[in-house]
C-alpha positions as CSV (number, residue, x, y, z in Angstrom):
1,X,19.6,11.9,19.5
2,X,17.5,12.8,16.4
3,X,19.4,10.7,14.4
4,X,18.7,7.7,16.8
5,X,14.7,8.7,17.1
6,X,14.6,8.7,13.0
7,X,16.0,5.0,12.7
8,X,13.8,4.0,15.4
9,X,10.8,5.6,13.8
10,X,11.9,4.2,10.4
11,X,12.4,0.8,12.3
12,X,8.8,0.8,13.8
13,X,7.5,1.9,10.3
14,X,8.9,-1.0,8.2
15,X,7.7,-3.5,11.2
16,X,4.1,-2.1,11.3
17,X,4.5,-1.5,7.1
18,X,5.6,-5.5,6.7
19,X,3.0,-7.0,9.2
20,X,0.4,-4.9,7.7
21,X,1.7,-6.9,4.1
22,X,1.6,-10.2,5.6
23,X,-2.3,-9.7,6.7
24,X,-3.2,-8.5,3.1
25,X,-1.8,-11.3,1.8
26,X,-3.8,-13.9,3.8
27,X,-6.8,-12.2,3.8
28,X,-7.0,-10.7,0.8
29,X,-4.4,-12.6,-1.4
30,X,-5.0,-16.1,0.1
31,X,-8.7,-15.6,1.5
32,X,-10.1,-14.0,-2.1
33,X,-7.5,-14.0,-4.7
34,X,-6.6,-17.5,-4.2
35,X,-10.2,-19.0,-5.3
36,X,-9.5,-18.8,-8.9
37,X,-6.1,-20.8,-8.6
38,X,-7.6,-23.4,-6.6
39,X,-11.5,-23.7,-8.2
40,X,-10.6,-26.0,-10.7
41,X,-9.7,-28.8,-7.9
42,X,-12.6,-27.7,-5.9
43,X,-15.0,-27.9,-9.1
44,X,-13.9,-31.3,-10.5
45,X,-14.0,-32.7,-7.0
46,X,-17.2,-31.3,-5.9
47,X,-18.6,-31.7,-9.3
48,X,-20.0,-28.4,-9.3
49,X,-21.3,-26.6,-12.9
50,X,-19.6,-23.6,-14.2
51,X,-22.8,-21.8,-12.7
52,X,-22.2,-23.0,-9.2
53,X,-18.5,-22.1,-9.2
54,X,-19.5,-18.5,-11.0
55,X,-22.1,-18.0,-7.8
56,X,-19.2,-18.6,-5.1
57,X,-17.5,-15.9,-6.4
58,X,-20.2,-13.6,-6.5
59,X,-21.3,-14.5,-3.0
60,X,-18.0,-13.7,-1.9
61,X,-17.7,-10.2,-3.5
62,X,-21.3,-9.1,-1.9
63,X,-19.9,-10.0,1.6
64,X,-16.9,-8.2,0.6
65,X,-19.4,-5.0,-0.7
66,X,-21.7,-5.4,2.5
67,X,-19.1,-4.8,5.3
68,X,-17.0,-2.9,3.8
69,X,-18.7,0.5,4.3
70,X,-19.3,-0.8,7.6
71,X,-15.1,-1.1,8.7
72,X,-14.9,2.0,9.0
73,X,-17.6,3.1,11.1
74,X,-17.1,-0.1,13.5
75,X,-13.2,0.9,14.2
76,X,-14.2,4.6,15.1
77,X,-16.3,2.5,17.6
78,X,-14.1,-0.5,18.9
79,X,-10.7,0.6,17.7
80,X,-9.1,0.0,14.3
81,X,-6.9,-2.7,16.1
82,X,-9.8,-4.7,17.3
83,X,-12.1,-4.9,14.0
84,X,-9.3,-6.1,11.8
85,X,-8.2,-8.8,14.9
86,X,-11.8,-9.8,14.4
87,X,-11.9,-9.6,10.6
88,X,-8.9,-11.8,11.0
89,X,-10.0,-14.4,12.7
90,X,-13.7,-14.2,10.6
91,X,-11.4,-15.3,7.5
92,X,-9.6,-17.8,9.3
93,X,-12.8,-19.6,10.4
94,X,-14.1,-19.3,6.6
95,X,-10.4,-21.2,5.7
96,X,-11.2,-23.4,8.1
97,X,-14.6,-24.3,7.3
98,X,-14.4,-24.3,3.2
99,X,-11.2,-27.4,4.0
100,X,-13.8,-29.1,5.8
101,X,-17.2,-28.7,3.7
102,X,-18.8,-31.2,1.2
103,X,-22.2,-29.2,0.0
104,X,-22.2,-26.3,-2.2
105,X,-24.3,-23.9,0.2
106,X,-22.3,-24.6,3.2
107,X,-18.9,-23.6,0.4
108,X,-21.0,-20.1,-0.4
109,X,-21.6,-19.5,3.2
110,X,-18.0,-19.8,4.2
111,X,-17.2,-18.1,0.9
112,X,-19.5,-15.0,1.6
113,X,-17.5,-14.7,5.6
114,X,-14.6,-14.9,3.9
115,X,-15.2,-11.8,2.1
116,X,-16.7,-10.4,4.8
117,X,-14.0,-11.0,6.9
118,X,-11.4,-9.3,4.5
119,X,-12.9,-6.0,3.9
120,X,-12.7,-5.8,8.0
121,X,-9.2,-5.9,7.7
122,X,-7.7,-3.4,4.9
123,X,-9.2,-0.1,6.0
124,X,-9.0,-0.2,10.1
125,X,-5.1,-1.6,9.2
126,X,-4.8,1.3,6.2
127,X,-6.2,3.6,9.3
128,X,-3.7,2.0,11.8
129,X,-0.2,2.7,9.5
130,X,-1.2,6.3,8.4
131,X,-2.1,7.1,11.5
132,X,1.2,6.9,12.7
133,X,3.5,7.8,9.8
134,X,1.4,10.5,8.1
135,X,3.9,11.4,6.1
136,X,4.6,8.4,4.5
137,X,1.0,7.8,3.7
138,X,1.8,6.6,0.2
139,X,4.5,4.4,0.5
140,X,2.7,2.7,3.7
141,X,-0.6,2.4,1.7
142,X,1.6,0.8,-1.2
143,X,3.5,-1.9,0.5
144,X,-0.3,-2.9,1.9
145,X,-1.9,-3.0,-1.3
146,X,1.5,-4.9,-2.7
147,X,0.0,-7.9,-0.1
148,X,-2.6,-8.9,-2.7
149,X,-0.9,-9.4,-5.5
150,X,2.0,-11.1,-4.0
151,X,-0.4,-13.4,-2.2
152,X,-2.1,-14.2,-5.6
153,X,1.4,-14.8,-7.5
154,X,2.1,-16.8,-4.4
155,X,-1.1,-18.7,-4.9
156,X,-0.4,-19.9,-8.6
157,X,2.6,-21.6,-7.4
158,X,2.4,-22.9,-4.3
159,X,-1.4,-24.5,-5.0
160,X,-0.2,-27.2,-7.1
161,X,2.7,-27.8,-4.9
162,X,0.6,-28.8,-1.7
163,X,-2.2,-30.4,-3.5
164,X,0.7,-32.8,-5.2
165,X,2.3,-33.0,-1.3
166,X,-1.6,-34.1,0.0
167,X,-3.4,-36.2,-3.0
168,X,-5.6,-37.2,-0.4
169,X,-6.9,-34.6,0.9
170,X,-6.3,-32.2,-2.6
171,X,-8.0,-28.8,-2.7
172,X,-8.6,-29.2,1.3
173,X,-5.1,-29.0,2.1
174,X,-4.7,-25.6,0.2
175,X,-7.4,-24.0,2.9
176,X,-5.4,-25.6,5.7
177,X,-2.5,-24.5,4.6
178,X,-3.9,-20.8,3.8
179,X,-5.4,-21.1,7.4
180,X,-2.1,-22.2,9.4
181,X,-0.1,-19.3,7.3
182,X,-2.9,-16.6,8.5
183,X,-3.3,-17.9,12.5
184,X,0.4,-17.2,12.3
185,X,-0.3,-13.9,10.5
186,X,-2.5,-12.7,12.8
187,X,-0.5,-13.9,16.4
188,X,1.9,-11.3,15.2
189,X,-0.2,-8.9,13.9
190,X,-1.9,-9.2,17.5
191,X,1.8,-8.6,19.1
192,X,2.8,-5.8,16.8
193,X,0.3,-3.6,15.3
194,X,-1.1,-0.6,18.0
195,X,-3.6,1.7,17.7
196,X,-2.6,5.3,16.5
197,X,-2.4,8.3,19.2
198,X,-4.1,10.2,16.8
199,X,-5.1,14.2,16.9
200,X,-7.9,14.0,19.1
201,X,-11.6,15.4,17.5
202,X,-12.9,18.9,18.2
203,X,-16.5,20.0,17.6
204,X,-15.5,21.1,14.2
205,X,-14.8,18.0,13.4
206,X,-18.3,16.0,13.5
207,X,-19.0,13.4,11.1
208,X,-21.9,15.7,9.1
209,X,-19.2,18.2,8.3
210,X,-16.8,15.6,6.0
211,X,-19.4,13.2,4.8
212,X,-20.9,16.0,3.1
213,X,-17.6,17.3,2.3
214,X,-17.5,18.2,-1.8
215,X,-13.9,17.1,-2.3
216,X,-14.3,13.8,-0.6
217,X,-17.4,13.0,-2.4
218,X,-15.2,14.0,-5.8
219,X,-12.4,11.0,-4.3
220,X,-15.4,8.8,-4.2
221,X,-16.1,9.7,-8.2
222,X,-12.8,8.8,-8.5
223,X,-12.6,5.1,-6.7
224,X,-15.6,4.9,-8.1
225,X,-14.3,5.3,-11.9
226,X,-11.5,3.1,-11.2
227,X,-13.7,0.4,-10.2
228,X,-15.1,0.5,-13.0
229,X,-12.1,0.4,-16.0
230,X,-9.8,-1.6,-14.4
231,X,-11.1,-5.1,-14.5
232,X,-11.1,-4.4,-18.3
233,X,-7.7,-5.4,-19.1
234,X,-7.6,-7.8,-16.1
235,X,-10.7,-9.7,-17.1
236,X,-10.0,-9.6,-21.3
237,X,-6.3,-8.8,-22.2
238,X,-5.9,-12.9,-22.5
239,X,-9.2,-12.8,-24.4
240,X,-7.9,-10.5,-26.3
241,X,-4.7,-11.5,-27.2
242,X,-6.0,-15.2,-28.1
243,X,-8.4,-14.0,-30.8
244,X,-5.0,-12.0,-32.3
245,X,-3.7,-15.2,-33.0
246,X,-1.1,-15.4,-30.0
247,X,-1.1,-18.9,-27.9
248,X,-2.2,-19.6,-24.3
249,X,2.0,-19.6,-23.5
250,X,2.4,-16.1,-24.8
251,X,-1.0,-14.6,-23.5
252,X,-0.2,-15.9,-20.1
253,X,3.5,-14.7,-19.9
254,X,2.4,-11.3,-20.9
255,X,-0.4,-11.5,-18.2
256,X,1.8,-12.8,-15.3
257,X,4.1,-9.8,-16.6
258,X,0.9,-7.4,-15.2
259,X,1.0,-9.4,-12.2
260,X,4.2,-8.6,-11.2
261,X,4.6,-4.8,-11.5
262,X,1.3,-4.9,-10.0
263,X,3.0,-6.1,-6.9
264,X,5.9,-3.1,-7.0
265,X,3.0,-0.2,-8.7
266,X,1.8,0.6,-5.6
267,X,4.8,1.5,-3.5
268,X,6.5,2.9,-6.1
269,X,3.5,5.5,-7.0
270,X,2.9,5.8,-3.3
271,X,7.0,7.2,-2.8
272,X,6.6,8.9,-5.6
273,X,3.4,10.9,-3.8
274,X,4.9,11.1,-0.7
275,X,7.7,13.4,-2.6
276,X,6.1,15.4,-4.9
277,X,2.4,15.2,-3.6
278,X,-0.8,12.8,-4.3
279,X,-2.2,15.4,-6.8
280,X,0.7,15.4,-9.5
281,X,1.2,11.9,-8.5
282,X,-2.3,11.5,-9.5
283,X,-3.1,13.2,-12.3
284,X,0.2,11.2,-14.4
285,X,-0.9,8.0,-12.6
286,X,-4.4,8.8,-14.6
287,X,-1.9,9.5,-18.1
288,X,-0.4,5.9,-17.9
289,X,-4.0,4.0,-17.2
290,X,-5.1,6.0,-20.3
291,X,-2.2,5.2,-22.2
292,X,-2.3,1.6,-21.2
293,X,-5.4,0.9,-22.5
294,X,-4.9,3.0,-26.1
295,X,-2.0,0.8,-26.6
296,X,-3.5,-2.3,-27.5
297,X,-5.5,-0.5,-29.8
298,X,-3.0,1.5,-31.9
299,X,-0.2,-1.0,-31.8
300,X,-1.8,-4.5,-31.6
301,X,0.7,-6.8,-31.5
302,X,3.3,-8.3,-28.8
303,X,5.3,-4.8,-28.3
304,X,1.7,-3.2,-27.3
305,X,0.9,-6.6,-25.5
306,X,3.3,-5.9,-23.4
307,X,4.1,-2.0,-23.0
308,X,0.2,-2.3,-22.1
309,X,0.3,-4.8,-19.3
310,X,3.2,-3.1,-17.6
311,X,1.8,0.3,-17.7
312,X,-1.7,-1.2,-16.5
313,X,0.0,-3.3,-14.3
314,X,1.4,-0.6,-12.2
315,X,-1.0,2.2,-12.7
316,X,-3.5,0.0,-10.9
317,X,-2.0,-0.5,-8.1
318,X,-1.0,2.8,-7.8
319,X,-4.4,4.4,-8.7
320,X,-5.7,2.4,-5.9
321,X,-3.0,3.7,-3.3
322,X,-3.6,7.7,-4.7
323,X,-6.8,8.3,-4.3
324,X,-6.9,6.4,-1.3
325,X,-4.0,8.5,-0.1
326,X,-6.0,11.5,-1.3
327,X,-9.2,10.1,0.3
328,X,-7.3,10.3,3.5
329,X,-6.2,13.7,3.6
330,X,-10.2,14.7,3.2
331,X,-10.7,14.3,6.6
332,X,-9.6,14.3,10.3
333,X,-7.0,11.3,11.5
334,X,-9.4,10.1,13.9
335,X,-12.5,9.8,11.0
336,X,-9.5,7.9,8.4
337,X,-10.9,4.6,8.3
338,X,-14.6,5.6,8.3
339,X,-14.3,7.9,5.4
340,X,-11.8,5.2,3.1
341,X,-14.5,2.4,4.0
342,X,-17.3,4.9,2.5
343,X,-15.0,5.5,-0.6
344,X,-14.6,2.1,-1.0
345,X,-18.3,1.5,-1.5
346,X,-17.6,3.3,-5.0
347,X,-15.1,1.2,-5.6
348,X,-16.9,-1.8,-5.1
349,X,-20.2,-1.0,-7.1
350,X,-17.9,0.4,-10.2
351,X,-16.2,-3.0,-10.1
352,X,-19.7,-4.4,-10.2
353,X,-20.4,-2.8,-13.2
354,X,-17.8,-2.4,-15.3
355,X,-17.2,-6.1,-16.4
356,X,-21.1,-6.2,-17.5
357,X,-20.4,-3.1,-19.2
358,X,-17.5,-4.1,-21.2
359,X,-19.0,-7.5,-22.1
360,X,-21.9,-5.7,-23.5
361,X,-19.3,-3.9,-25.5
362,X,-17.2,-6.6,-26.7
363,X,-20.8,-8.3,-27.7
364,X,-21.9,-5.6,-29.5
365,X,-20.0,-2.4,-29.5
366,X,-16.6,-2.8,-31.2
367,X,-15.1,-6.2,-30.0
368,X,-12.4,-5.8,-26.9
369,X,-11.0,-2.8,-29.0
370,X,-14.0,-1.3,-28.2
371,X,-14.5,-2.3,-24.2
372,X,-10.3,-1.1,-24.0
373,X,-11.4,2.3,-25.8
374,X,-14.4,2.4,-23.2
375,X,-12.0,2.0,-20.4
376,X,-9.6,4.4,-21.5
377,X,-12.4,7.1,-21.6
378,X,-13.2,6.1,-18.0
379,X,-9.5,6.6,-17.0
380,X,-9.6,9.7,-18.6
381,X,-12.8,11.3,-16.6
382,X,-10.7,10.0,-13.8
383,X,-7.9,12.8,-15.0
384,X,-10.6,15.4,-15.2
385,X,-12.4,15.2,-11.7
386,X,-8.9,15.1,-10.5
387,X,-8.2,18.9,-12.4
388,X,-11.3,19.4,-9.7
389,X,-9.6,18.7,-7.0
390,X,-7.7,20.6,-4.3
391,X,-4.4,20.3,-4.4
392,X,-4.1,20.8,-0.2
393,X,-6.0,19.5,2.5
394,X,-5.9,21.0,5.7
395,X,-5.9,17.9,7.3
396,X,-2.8,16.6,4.9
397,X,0.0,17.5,7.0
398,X,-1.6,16.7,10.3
399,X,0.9,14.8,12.8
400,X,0.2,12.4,15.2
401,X,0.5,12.9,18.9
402,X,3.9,11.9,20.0
């Protein structure tokens, strides 16, 4: 009988764990991720300026940045199941709306929903599949985070596929597409995904006791750090690697190579935690992002290239899946999505800032040896607030009502 109840529980996990993949990759892989792949199409066609195209993208991050705190806090009050239904269907209107739009504002309007509409749907889901496997926490919160990337790979080949399938309607029939793939998405997801029965709250667990709580506030330093190095190598490694004297083939193939184990990083450092705990898991996840970046910079040429990009492709995604694993043992199950939504406003504003930094850098400070040697510092006060941090939470090991 136990035997049976275990397959069926591992059954229900890889259902809810898969579903949960396919709605990160429409509304975060398709919805955001995409934009870059198709802009080109959309920029020639629309005959927008570098500047125009540049504000989409910005317009889309701040809706991103101004809900996201706010996903959290909205689940505890409708139900985690019910904000990222409606996130859902707030991205698949913005799909819908960019296919059919001619002016630039009415683009940014539909741009800035769309991001709005994603950030509704990663931490009430995130809340959803830890809620009910809380012990596989990391490997759940991988396989979500995998969504992105894949939908982005997806993206870069699929784009000039259907544009070359519709000439006539070009870049438009990309958002149809997107928005036929994600109405399908999100009938299943409707169907399949349930709200956790979750440990009910006692009075000891009111919000003013964990917001204030010191170690969450250190997980936040920690998002918040990552936020900031990361988009280093994402944004420059091609930069980089161009003004070494490599071609566009090469930089690319070494890039898509990051791509990839970006896709596999985050379930694989999120088994890995489940095993031997988030905090080892974390602390060598922080090693890899340091030595990542130092690479490039002792050994530039195509072996460091591409040690670099593997090792940064990975640690990414499972940087992202620790500390939001660790974020998530901070606090009660019931409070899970409100306190990863209020991490992830650190996230946000370190991503914010760190590409301006590192631009100043490269400008002025040392060229992009310098901005990867001011990332690698970053990833290493990342390993030191970790030291900080308690190894247990008593809320790690709480188990869901059966």
């Amino acid at each position: 009988m136990e035997n049976i109840n275990n397959k069926k529980q591992n059954l229900e996990f890889w259902i809810f764990s898969l579903t949960g993949l396919l709605l990160v990759l429409t509304t975060s892989g398709f919805a955001r991720m995409a934009y870059g792949a198709v802009l080109p199409y959309m920029q020639a066609s629309m005959e927008l300026s570098n500047y125009q195209t540049g504000l989409i993208g910005t317009v889309m991050f701040l809706g991103y940045l101004l809900t996201v705190g706010l996903s959290g806090v909205l689940a505890l009050r409708w139900g985690a199941k019910a904000v990222l239904l409606s996130g859902g269907l707030l991205v698949l209107a913005a799909m819908a709306g960019i296919s059919a739009s001619s002016q630039f504002w009415v683009v940014c309007l539909f741009m800035f929903l769309s991001g709005a509409g994603s950030s509704l749907v990663f931490t009430p889901l995130m809340s959803i599949v830890i809620g009910r496997f809380p012990q596989k926490r990391g490997m759940a919160l991988g396989i979500l985070l995998s969504g992105a990337g894949i939908g982005m790979l997806l993206s870069g080949f699929l784009i000039p596929v259907i544009i070359k399938q519709f000439p006539s309607m070009g870049w438009r029939a990309v958002w149809v597409f997107f928005a036929v793939i994600s109405l399908i998405v999100l009938v299943i997801a409707f169907f399949i995904l349930k709200n956790p029965d979750t440990v009910k709250k006692s009075q000891g667990d009111e919000k003013p006791q964990w917001l204030k709580n010191q170690e969450l506030m250190k997980v936040a330093g920690l998002y918040f750090f990552l936020g900031v190095a990361y988009l280093i190598p994402n944004l420059y490694q091609t930069s980089f690697m161009l003004s070494t004297g490599y071609s566009n083939e090469a930089a690319g193939s070494i890039y898509a190579l990051a791509g990839i184990f970006s896709i596999v990083g985050g379930p694989i450092w999120g088994s890995i935690s489940d095993k031997a705990g988030p905090q080892k898991t974390l602390l060598i996840a922080w090693c890899f992002a340091v030595l990542g970046d130092l690479l490039p910079i002792l050994m530039t040429n195509t072996a460091g290239f591409v040690i670099s990009s593997v090792i940064w492709g990975s640690s990414i995604g499972g940087l992202v899946t620790l500390i939001q694993v660790k974020g998530s043992e901070q606090v009660p199950a019931h409070y899970v999505s409100a306190a990863i939504g209020f991490i992830s406003i650190f996230y946000a504003i370190g991503q914010a800032l760190g590409p301006v930094i590192a631009g100043w850098i490269i400008d002025h400070m040392g060229g992009f040896m310098g901005a990867y040697g001011f990332g690698a510092s970053i990833y290493f006060l990342g390993l030191l607030l970790t030291l900080g941090l308690k190894n247990k939470s008593q809320y790690a090991d709480v188990e869901k009502i059966k």
